[in-house]
DRENFI-906259 format. One record per residue (C-alpha): residue in one letter; x, y, z. Coordinates in steps of 0.25 Angstrom, whole numbers, padded with zeros to 4 digits, always signed. Layout:
BEGIN
aXYZ
...
REM end
This chain:
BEGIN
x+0351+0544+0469
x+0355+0552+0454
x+0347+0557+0445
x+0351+0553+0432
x+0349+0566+0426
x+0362+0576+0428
x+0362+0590+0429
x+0353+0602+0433
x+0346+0603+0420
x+0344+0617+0420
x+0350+0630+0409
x+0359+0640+0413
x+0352+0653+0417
x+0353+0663+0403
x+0359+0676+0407
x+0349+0687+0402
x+0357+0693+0389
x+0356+0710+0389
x+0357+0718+0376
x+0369+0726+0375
x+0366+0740+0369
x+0376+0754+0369
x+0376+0761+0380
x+0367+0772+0375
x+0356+0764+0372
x+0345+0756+0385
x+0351+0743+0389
x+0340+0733+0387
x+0340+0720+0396
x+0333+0712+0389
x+0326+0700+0396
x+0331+0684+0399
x+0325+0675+0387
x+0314+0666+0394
x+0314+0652+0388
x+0300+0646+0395
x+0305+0632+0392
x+0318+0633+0398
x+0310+0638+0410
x+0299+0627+0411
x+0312+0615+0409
x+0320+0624+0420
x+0307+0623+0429
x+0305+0608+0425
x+0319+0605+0429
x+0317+0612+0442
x+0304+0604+0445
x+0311+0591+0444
x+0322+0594+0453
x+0314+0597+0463
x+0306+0583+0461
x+0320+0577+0460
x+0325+0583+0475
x+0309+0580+0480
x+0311+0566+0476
x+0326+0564+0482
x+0321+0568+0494
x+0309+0559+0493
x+0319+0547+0489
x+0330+0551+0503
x+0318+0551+0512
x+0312+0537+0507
x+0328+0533+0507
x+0327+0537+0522
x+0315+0530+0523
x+0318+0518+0519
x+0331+0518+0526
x+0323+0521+0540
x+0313+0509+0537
x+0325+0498+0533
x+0333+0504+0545
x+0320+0500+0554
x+0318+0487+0547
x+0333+0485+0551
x+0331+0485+0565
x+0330+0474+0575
x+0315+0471+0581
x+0317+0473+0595
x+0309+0460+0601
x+0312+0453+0614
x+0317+0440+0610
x+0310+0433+0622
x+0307+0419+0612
x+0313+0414+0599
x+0298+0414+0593
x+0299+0430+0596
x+0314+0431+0589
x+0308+0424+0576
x+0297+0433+0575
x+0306+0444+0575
x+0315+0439+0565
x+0302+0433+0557
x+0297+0449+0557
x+0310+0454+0552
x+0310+0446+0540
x+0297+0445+0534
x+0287+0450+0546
x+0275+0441+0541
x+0272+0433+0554
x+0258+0432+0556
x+0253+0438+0570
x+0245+0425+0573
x+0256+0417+0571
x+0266+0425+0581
x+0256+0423+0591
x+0254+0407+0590
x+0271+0407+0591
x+0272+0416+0603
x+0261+0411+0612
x+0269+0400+0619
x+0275+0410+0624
x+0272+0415+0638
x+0274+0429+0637
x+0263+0432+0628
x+0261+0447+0631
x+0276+0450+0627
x+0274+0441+0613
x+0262+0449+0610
x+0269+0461+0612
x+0281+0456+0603
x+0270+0452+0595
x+0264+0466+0592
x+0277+0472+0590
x+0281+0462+0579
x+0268+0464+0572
x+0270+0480+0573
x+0284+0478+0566
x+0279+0470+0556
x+0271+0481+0554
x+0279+0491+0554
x+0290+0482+0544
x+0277+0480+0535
x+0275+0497+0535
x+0290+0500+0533
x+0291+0488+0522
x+0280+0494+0516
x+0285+0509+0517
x+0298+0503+0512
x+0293+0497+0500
x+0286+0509+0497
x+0297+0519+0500
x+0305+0509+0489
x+0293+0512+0478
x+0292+0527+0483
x+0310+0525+0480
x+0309+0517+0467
x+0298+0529+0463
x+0307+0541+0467
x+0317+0534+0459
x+0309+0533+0447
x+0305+0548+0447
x+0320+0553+0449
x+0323+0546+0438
x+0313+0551+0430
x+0314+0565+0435
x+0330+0564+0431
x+0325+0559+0416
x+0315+0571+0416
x+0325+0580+0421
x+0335+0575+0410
x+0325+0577+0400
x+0324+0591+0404
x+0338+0595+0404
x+0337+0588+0389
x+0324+0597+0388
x+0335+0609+0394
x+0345+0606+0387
x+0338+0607+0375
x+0330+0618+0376
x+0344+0625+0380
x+0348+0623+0367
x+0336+0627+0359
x+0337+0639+0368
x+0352+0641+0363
x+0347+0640+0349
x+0335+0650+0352
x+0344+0658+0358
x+0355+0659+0347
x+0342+0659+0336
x+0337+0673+0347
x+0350+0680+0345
x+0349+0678+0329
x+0336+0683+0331
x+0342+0695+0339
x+0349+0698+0329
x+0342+0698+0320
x+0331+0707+0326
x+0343+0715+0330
x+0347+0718+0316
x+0333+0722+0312
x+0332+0730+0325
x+0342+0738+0319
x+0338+0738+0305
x+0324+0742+0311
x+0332+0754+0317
x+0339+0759+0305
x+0327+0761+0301
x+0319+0767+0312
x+0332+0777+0309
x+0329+0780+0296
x+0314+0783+0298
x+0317+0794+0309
x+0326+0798+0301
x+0316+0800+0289
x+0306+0805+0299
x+0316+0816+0303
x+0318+0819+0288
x+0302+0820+0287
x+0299+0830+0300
x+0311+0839+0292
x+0304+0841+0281
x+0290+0841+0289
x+0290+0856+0283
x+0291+0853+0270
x+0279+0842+0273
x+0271+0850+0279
x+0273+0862+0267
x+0270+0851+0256
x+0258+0846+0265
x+0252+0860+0264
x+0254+0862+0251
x+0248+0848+0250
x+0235+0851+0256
x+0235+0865+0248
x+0235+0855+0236
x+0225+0845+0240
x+0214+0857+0245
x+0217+0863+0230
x+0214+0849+0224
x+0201+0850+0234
x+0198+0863+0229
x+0200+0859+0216
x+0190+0845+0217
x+0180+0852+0222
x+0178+0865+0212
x+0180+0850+0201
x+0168+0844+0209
x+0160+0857+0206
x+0163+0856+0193
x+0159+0844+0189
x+0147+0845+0197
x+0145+0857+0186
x+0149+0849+0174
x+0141+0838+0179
x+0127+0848+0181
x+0134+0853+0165
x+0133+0839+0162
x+0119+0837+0165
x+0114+0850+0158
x+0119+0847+0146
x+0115+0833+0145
x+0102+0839+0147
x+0103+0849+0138
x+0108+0838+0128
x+0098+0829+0129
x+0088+0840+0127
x+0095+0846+0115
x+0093+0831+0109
x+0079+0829+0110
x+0077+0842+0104
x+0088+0838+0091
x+0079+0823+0093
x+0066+0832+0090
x+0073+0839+0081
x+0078+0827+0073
x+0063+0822+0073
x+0057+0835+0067
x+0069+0834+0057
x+0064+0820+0054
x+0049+0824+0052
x+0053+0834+0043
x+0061+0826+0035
x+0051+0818+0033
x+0040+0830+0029
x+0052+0833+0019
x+0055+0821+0012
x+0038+0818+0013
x+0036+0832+0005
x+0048+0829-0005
x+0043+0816-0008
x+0029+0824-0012
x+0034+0836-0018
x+0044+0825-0027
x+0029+0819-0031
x+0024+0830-0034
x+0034+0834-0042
x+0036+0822-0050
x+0022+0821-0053
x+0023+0836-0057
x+0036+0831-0066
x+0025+0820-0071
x+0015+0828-0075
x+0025+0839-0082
x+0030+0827-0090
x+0017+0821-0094
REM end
């Protein structure tokens, strides 16, 4: 019995790749690229062999089974042939075994020796039995055959599938795995770029804790500045606190100076008055004066 699948279906182990680097520098191992797929189909794979071996081992033993059952079927039944009645009931239990008890017993009582065709009797009835039971468990070991079968065959489609499955995933991986070293590359280059310029930062920083003097002189001089500029805000806060108490006085004094120009303005005004009243009497008086002159 062949499967109809070929093959072991299973990938090549990957050797673990190491990154070369100068003598000089740490040698880094760097770890075996697990692919979890690859794993489950491997697993898969290794599952239905096992199933495959189980049920080659099932299909031998039923083989042997049935070779032991046909082999006992094969054999003569070893009955004295004291009559010709006895002969045909041996031959009769060999091809179809359907004789009646009842029957064997109204052709066998003629006979004197009754005891011994009772015996024979009871012994043809316990091989029809027994043929009945191995017919049975033939018939059933041909089923359990027939089913094996069927499962091989579909254990050998489902393992082809799976090396389809392999077989294509190995090629994905292929493709992942030229697409990883672009990638490498590429990470490697701006790993390096990346370096350049962690270079020229220390390098900058080595520059700056030179002139750290120089820093720390105009940083003084700085602080020298800004407690001047303190200095300075607060003698101007004072002041315009002063300017502003300035402020207020003189608006006070301004608003008193205007009442008193107001009252002023107003006694201006009543003595206008007063003025033009006596002009308007003394020019009466003199043009009646002028009148009277005329007259």
């Amino acid at each position: 019995m062949s499967l109809r699948s070929t093959g072991t279906g299973t990938l090549p182990k990957k050797k673990s790749s190491f990154s070369t680097l100068p003598h000089t520098e740490k040698l880094i191992i760097m770890p075996r690229q697990v692919d979890p797929e690859k794993d489950i189909l491997k697993n898969e794979i290794k599952i239905l062999k096992e199933k495959i071996e189980e049920l080659n081992l099932r299909v031998e033993e039923e083989i042997m089974n049935r070779q032991i059952l046909e082999n006992e079927l094969q054999q003569p039944i070893e009955i004295p042939q004291y009559s010709r009645t006895i002969r045909r009931m041996h031959r009769d239990s060999q091809s179809n075994l359907i004789d009646d008890q009842s029957n064997i017993k109204e052709e066998v009582d003629q006979y004197e020796d009754v005891e011994f065709v009772e015996i024979s009797l009871r012994d043809l009835i316990q091989l029809k039995q027994k043929h009945s039971a191995l017919s049975v468990s033939l018939e059933s070991a041909n089923e359990q055959i027939t089913i094996l079968r069927q499962q091989i065959d579909q254990s050998a489609d489902s393992l082809l599938e799976q090396k389809q499955k392999v077989s294509t995933a190995s090629k994905t991986n292929e493709a992942n795995n030229a697409q990883s070293n672009s990638q490498k590359k590429l990470e490697k280059k701006q790993q390096d770029e990346e370096l350049i310029q962690i270079q020229q930062l220390n390098k900058k920083l080595e520059d700056m804790k030179k002139n750290s003097k120089e820093t720390e002189i105009a940083n003084k001089q700085l602080k020298e500045q800004v407690a001047k500029l303190e200095e300075g805000n607060k003698k101007l806060s004072e002041l315009n606190l002063i300017l502003q108490k300035k402020a207020q006085n003189t608006e006070t004094e301004i608003e008193q100076k205007n009442k008193i120009i107001q009252k002023k303005d107003e006694e201006i005004s009543e003595l206008t008055k007063t003025l033009k009243s006596n002009k308007e009497e003394s020019n009466k008086k003199i043009f009646h004066q002028q009148e009277i002159i005329n007259s």
